[in-house]
Each structure stands twice: as structure tokens, then as C-alpha cells.
Phi, psi and omega in degrees: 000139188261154183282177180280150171065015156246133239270126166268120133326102168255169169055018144253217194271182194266151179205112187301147222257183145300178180241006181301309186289007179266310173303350177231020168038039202292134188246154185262137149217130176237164182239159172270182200297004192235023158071355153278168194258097185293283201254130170240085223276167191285328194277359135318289198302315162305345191261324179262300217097343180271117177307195164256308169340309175297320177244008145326084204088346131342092200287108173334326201277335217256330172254314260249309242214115167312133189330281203319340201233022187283283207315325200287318199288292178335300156338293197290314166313319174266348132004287191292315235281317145321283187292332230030009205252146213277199190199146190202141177200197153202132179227196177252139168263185173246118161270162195298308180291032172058012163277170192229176188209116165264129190264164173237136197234130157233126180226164191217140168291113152257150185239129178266149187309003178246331187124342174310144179257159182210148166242186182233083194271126164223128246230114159241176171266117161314324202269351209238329154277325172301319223287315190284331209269315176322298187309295183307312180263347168305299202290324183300313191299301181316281200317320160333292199258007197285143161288347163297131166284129173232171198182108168247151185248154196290179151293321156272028175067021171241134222295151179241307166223170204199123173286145138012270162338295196285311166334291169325325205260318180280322211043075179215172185259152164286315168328330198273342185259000182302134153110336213249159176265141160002279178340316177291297171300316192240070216252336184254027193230188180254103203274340198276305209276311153331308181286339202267336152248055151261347171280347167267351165242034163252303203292296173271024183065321177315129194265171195207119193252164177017072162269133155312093161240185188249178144140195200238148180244170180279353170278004175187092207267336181299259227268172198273165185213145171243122190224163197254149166237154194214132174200135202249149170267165186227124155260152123338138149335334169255002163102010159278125175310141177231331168148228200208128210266119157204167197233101170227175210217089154352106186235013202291317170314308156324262200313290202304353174267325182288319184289326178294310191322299209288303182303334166288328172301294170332313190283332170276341191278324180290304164331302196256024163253348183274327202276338175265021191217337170263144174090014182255041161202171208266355178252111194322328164320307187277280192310348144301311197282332134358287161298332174290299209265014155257006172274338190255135002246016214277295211293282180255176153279335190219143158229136185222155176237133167222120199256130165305130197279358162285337164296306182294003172223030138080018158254172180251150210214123187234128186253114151310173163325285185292348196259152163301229139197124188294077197281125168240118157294167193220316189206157171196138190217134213215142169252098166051019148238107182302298163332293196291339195257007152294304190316333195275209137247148199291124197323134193106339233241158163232150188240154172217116179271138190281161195281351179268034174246160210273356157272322154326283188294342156315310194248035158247292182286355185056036168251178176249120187243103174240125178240100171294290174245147215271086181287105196325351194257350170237010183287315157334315164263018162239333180259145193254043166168172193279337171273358181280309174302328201290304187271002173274320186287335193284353196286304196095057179284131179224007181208121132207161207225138134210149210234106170000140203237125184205107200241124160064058154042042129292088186309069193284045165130202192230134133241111211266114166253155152220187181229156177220303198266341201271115187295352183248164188273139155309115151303161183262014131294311180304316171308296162316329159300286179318274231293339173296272172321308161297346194265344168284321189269344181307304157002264159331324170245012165270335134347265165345310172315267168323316161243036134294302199283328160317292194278022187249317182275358179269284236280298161334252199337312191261035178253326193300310196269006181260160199299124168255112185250151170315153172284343161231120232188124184046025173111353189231129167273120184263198178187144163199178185217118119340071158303040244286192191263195188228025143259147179282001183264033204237324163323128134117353221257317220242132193195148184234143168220163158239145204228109170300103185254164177303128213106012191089335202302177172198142172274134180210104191241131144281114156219175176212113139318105171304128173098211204206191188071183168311306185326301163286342155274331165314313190298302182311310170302337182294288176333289186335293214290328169323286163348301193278333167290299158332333182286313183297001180275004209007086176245164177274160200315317203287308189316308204291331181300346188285296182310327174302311171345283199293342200264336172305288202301021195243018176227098187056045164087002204296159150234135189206157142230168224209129159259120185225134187225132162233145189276117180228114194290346196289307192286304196087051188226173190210114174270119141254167188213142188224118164276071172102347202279168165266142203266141190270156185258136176326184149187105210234146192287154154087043195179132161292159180306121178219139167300137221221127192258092183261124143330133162312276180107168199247121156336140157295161204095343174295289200102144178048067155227144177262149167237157177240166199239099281174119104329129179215107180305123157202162221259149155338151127118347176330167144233082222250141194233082186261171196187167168217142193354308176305358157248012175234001160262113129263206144269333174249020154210190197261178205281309179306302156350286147277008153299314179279335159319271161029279178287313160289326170319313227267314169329154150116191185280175209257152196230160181263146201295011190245316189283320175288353171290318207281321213246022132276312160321318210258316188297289171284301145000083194263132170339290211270358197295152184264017186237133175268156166309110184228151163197144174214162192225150119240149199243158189252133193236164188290143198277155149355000000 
């Protein structure tokens, strides 16, 4: 309710109030010119004790104003009443219930739209204004003087102050941040994800403690800074938003110790995932590649291992000033970059890099080559052509590193890294990292190396001594295969021949050497060569295997078994004598596939063992199937198991003998087997 002639205010919007004036209870009072009480407000009636009914019409100095102090007050009332100029002081009153309180009075002259005078009182508990004006310069002094950058934003998110501190922390003024959003200020941070959850702990009250964000401020615009964020809704004493509270803290020395921290974790981890994952077979191919795929994407975006082509054919290769260098890519591993690993050469592929090109000079000087940041003036000397550079810049290549392969104080190759997708330059850690691995897997693949070319020449060597024969010969068509195995010490054991004898007749021997290697091919040759002599003795199988017997034992000890068989087209028979061997199986039309029920016999080389001598009939179109172990043993089954594999594969109507070599190989034959292969088939053909 309004007093009379003073003007009310309509029609605008409604606007909720604060809550500060609930909090100090500021009570209203106005008196007319005769110093009686026109308006008595409720928070009067709590501050005095006098309901309004009571004080209402009231000469004010007579309920409002302690005895000792009426004259003064009166005095001053009439001051204002005059004068107009207002007047704020503070003294103790009497409340009805005869305690007194010191109150702080702010007064003032109003004029009504007649002309009328009125005064205006306003009136809190002093004890009750220090208590807020405390509170006020606490929270001022604090937000001041905190080393937390602090800041509250309106409801549109926009900053209304800002501390010291954050000044610093932004390096902005407070003037530059007033009035402007996040956005505005920070342009280099991830501003989007920030405003959006202060608009959301503006909206649900939820406060949001320690985020972590990264990024660059206009106070240090170079380098990234790490700061934790926190931001609170801020309400009034009556639950009104007022906006949102936030707090932030330089945490970047803590991140760069933990991002240090993590990354040494990462690098051993990587180290000891290299030392089980490279090298774990004897073949160079695989263990170069081996090394590329621990390097991508931990390391680079791209790796490529490259071997000196001298190295790889088993010489040491020393590079002049002037000279080029003779490259064999061996492997190259690519993350999601299609360009660079176009860019790169292809495995297999040899090269020849100009002595200014920047793998060249790595594997000359046996240094470590970094180009941190990668400049169009150096894609030439990285890339081995122009359409190569073409496709490194559409890549986005910016880092590159490569570092020596250095096995026994040998320069075997490069390994050549780069970045693409990863925005940072190789560091001089990543550089200690590369040089770490390479310096684990070159070993390895200077292994590798070795017992390629070992295992190139024991396989040369038994390729040398075995038999090249006609497809048809005495009356018989053969087929036969060679397989070496698939460790290199595994080479070299195993060997077939077929031997034209006098009459028409043909000789047909399966044998296998115990061990592996040049040794065991050497060994083999001998035999081999024994075999072909003997043959020409037309002896009989069991007599000549005795003589292989004595000439095995004279040699180290060897052990081998051996099947000998000669084929007589006249008789239409076949003499076999079998040592130690697996027995070869028939194939007669219209009768299933059968193993030929042989005396076993003592491998040769036992010594003192007799062999016998087995007749076997056979008709045109027969078929005999000799083998040697390595194609029916595995480990993970039993030997009889695969025998009967063998004998079905072998089943069905007759085929020609290069498609049944080929489709027992491929069938039985396991990638991994550590034994090599010899197999021969003959069919008997009709005479003429």
C-alpha cells in the first residue's frame, strides 16, 4: 500500500530481487513534514519492536530514538526537511521492549508529485552491516590476493570480474575481459567444450571439479600450459542465479612431469615389447618387418628397414663421400598414410639414393639423421624421386628421423622414420628411443642375415646335388619335388633320384639324412653319389643298401634312411629293399591306396644289420609313391593319423603326376614344419 500522492509504478516486468537486503534487513521508514510515521515497513516492525498499527501516525523521534539522543535527532530531522541534503550516521535506539540496539540510519528529503515533503529512513542493525561489510572485504582481499586465477560470469557467460591472478594466467587485463565470453578471450583453448559445461553448471547446479584443459594463452602464446578447471553456480540467499563461479590453477609443471613420467613408462614398455616381438624367427624378411611394426605408430607414422644390397649378399660395404648407396627395402609400415607409403620403395625393391640424400649419409657416417622440422627444401633429400617428394608433402610429412642399423660394428642399413599424422617433431628422446631399438633388432637381423645366406647355400648345395631327370624313362613316367624346410638349419637332408640301368631297368631311391645343414647335404651327396654307383653294378637292393651301411658308418657317424627300388618293365616287377624308411604306397586302378608291406630295416649307418629284398608286381598304370618323412610328421598328430591322410588324399581316379605332387605338398606339407621334403611318384606305362 502507497502513501497518499506518492506515485506507483506500473507495467513493467517483474524482476526478482537480490537477496542481499533480506540479508542486512534494512527496514523502511517514511515520516510527513511533522515528523509523523506515513510508511512502516515489516522489517521496522522487527528492528524496533512496534507492529505498524502501533507506529503508524507516530511522531517517529518519541518510538524510533533513544531519550539521550531526541534533540540531536530532531535537529538533524529537521536539517534534511530543510535543507534537503541527506544525512547517514549511526546511534542507539530503544525498542519496545526497552533494549537498545545501534542502528545505521540513512535519510533522505522526498517531494511528491504536489509538492509535498516526506522524509525517508533506512534503517539496519549495525552489528549486522559490519558483519556483511567483513564478509565483503574478506572475500575482496582473498579473490585479490589468491594465486588461483578467479572469475565470475554473468548468465550469458559472460566474465563480470576477474582476479589478478587470472589476469596473469591469461595475460589479459581485467578491462579486456569484462563484458566478452570465454570464446573471446581464449580463442586457443578448447573453448567450445569449456563454455558448454559452464552452461551446464549454470543450468543443473552441478559443479564441475578439476578438469584438466591444455592449450596456449596470450600470456605464453608459444608454448601449451596446463590448467585444472572447476566452476560452480553462484545463487543469492533467496536461490537466485546470479551466474557461474570458476577457478583456475596452473597445474602445467605437474602435466609435464606426469606426460614425462608416462612417456618413460611407454618407452620401456615399448623396449620390452621389442625385445619379445623382434627376431622371433631366423628369417630376415619377417624380422625387418617385425621392427617397422613396432615402430608405427608408437614411434612414427611411417617405418621403413632398409638394408645395404651388399649386405644382404653377405658382404661389408664401406661408402665413400662421392658414392651412392645401394638400398634393398626389406619392409615399410604405414598408420593410416596412404601417400607416404606410396612414397616409400616397395619391399624387395633396390635403389640407388645420391650420396646428398639423407639415408645415404646415415648409413655412410653411421649417424643418426633429424630433420625435426621438415622443410620443402628438404623433401629432396628425403624422398628417392620427385613424384616421391610430391607424395610426402600431400602426406603431410613435417618430422624426419633416421638412424643406423649397426650390428658387430657393421653398418647393415637404415631405419627410416617419419610423422605425418602425429603433430609433433621428433625430440631427442624419440631419437634415443629409435637408436635403442635398432640397435636391438640390427643384431637380429645380422642374425637373420646370416642364416639366410647359410641356409641360401646349403639349399643351393642340395638343389646342386639332386637329380634332374626326364619325365619318362624305362618304361616309367615320374614326377618328383623338392621342398626345403622352413628354418635355415633344417636345409640340406633329404634327396631322390631316379637312375636309368641297363635293360631297360630304372633305379628309384627316397633317402633322408639325420641333421640339417650344409652337413647334411654334404652327406647326402655323398650317398647320392654312392647310390648311382652301385646302381650301375645291377646289385640287388638289399646287397647295395648293405654297402651304403658301411660307407654311412665311415662317415662321422651319419645316419640316414633310404628306400631302393628297381623297376623291371620286361618282368613287370619292382625289387625293393627298404632302410629304416617309410614305406612307399601303391596305387593300383580299381583297389584303394596301400602302404607295400616291407621289412623295415635299421637306417643305414647302424651297422651289422641285414636288409632284405620284397618283390612287388606291377601292372601298367601302377603307381608308387615314395616320400620322405617331412611330409607326414607333424607335432600335433600322430604318425599313423597321418599316414592315413596320405593314403586318402591319394584315393580317387588317376591324375597326372606334377598335379598330385603339387596337391600333397600344398595338403600335407605344414608352413612351419622343421623338416624338409623330397617326394617321387611313378606310374608305369604301357608298352609300346
Amino acid at each position: 500500500m502507497s502513501a497518499p500522492g506518492f506515485p506507483v509504478t506500473e507495467g513493467r516486468e517483474s524482476v526478482r530481487p537480490s537477496g542481499l537486503l533480506d540479508v542486512l534487513g534494512v527496514a523502511s521508514v517514511v515520516l510527513d513534514a511533522e515528523g509523523r510515521i506515513a510508511l512502516w515497513s515489516p522489517q521496522a516492525e522487527e528492528l524496533f519492536g512496534y507492529p505498524a498499527q502501533e507506529a503508524l501516525g507516530q511522531y517517529a523521534a518519541r518510538i524510533m530514538v533513544h531519550e539521550q539522543h531526541l534533540d540531536l535527532v530532531v535537529k538533524l530531522f529537521a536539517d534534511v526537511m530543510v535543507t534537503g541534503q541527506s544525512w547517514a550516521g549511526a546511534f542507539p535506539i530503544r525498542r519496545k521492549d526497552g533494549s537498545t540496539r545501534l542502528v545505521e540510519f540513512r535519510n533522505m528529503r522526498l517531494l511528491d508529485d504536489h509538492g509535498e515533503v516526506y522524509a525517508l529512513g533506512l534503517c539496519a542493525d549495525r552489528s549486522t552491516v559490519r558483519r556483511v561489510e567483513r564478509d565483503v572485504a574478506l572475500s575482496a582481499s582473498a579473490i585479490a590476493q589468491s594465486p588461483i586465477g578467479l572469475a565470475v560470469l554473468d548468465t550469458d557467460l559472460r566474465y563480470v570480474t576477474v582476479n589478478p591472478a587470472l589476469e596473469r594466467l591469461n595475460g589479459m587485463s581485467a578491462e579486456e575481459h569484462i563484458g566478452r565470453r570465454i570464446s573471446d578471450v581464449l580463442p586457443h583453448l578448447d573453448v567450445d567444450a569449456i563454455e558448454a559445461a559452464a552452461q551446464d553448471v549454470l543450468e543443473t547446479g552441478r559443479p564441475l571439479v578439476d578438469q584438466l584443459t591444455i592449450g596456449r594463452t596470450p600470456a605464453d602464446p608459444v608454448e601449451e600450459h596446463a590448467w585444472v578447471i572447476s566452476l560452480y553456480r553462484l545463487e543469492d540467499s533467496a536461490g537466485t542465479v546470479l551466474g557461474v563461479a570458476g577457478s583456475v590453477v596452473d597445474v602445467t609443471e605437474q602435466h609435464r612431469a606426469s606426460v614425462e613420467a608416462e612417456t618413460a613408462r611407454r618407452r620401456l614398455a615399448l623396449i620390452a615389447d621389442a625385445s619379445a616381438r623382434i627376431g622371433t624367427t631366423l628369417e630376415l624378411d619377417r624380422t625387418a618387418r617385425e621392427l617397422a611394426d613396432v615402430a608405427v605408430p608408437e614411434l612414427a607414422d611411417v617405418a621403413a628397414v632398409d638394408l645395404l644390397e651388399a649386405v644382404v649378399d653377405g658382404r661389408r660395404s664401406s661408402l665413400g663421400p662421392a658414392e651412392p648407396a645401394v638400398i634393398r627395402a626389406l619392409a615399410v609400415r604405414a598408420d593410416d598414410a596412404p601417400e607416404a607409403l606410396r612414397a616409400a620403395d616397395e619391399p624387395g625393391q633396390v635403389a640407388r639414393y645420391g650420396p646428398d640424400r639423407l639415408v645415404t649419409e646415415c648409413v655412410r657416417t653411421g649417424r643418426p639423421v633429424m630433420v625435426a622440422q621438415v622443410e620443402a627444401a628438404d623433401l629432396p633429400r628425403i624422398a628417392h624421386s620427385d613424384e616421391a617428394a610430391e607424395l610426402l608433402t600431400r602426406a603431410g610429412l613435417h618430422s624426419y628421423l633416421a638412424v643406423p642399423l649397426i650390428a658387430r660394428g657393421e653398418v647393415l642399413g637404415a631405419l627410416d622414420l617419419k610423422r605425418t599424422r602425429n603433430p609433433l617433431p621428433f625430440t631427442e628422446d624419440d631419437l634415443l628411443l629409435a637408436r635403442e631399438l635398432a640397435s636391438r633388432a640390427a643384431v637380429q637381423i645380422d642374425n637373420a642375415r646370416w642364416y639366410q645366406n647359410a641356409r641360401d647355400t646349403a639349399l643351393t648345395l642340395q638343389r646342386s646335388l639332386l637329380p634332374s631327370h626326364p619325365p619318362v624313362t624305362g618304361g616309367l613316367e615320374v614326377a618328383s619335388r623338392y621342398q626345403p624346410a622352413g628354418a635355415t638349419t633344417e636345409v640340406g637332408g633329404d634327396w631322390f633320384d631316379v637312375i636309368p640301368l641297363e635293360g631297360g631297368k630304372t633305379a628309384l631311391v627316397v633317402g633322408d639324412v639325420m641333421g640339417s645343414g650344409i652337413t647334411a647335404a654334404a652327406t647326402m651327396g655323398r650317398l647320392r653319389t654312392a647310390t648311382n654307383t652301385l646302381a650301375s653294378l645291377d646289385l640287388d637292393p638289399a646287397r647295395l643298401l648293405e654297402h651304403l651301411d658301411r660307407i654311412t658308418e665311415s662317415l662321422d657317424h651319419s645316419i640316414a634312411t633310404c628306400v631302393y627300388a628297381v623297376h623291371d618293365p620286361e618282368l613287370r616287377r619292382c625289387r625293393i629293399a627298404n632302410a629304416g624308411h617309410l614305406p612307399p604306397a601303391r596305387l593300383r586302378e580299381g583297389h584303394p591306396p596301400e602302404f607295400l608291406e616291407l621289412p623295415t630295416g635299421a637306417p643305414l649307418g647302424v651297422g651289422g644289420v641285414a636288409f632284405s629284398t620284397t618283390t612287388v608286381d606291377l601292372e601298367p598304370g601302377d603307381r608308387l609313391v615314395f616320400y620322405t618323412d617331412g611330409l607326414v610328421e607333424t607335432r600335433q598328430h600322430p604318425l599313423d593319423e597321418r599316414l592315413e591322410a596320405l593314403l586318402s588324399l591319394l584315393e580317387g581316379p588317376d591324375r597326372p603326376l606334377e598335379e598330385v605332387c603339387d596337391m600333397l605338398l600344398r595338403t600335407l606339407h605344414q608352413p612351419d614344419n622343421s623338416d624338409d621334403v623330397a617326394l617321387l611318384i611313378a606310374r608305369v606305362q604301357k608298352p609300346d
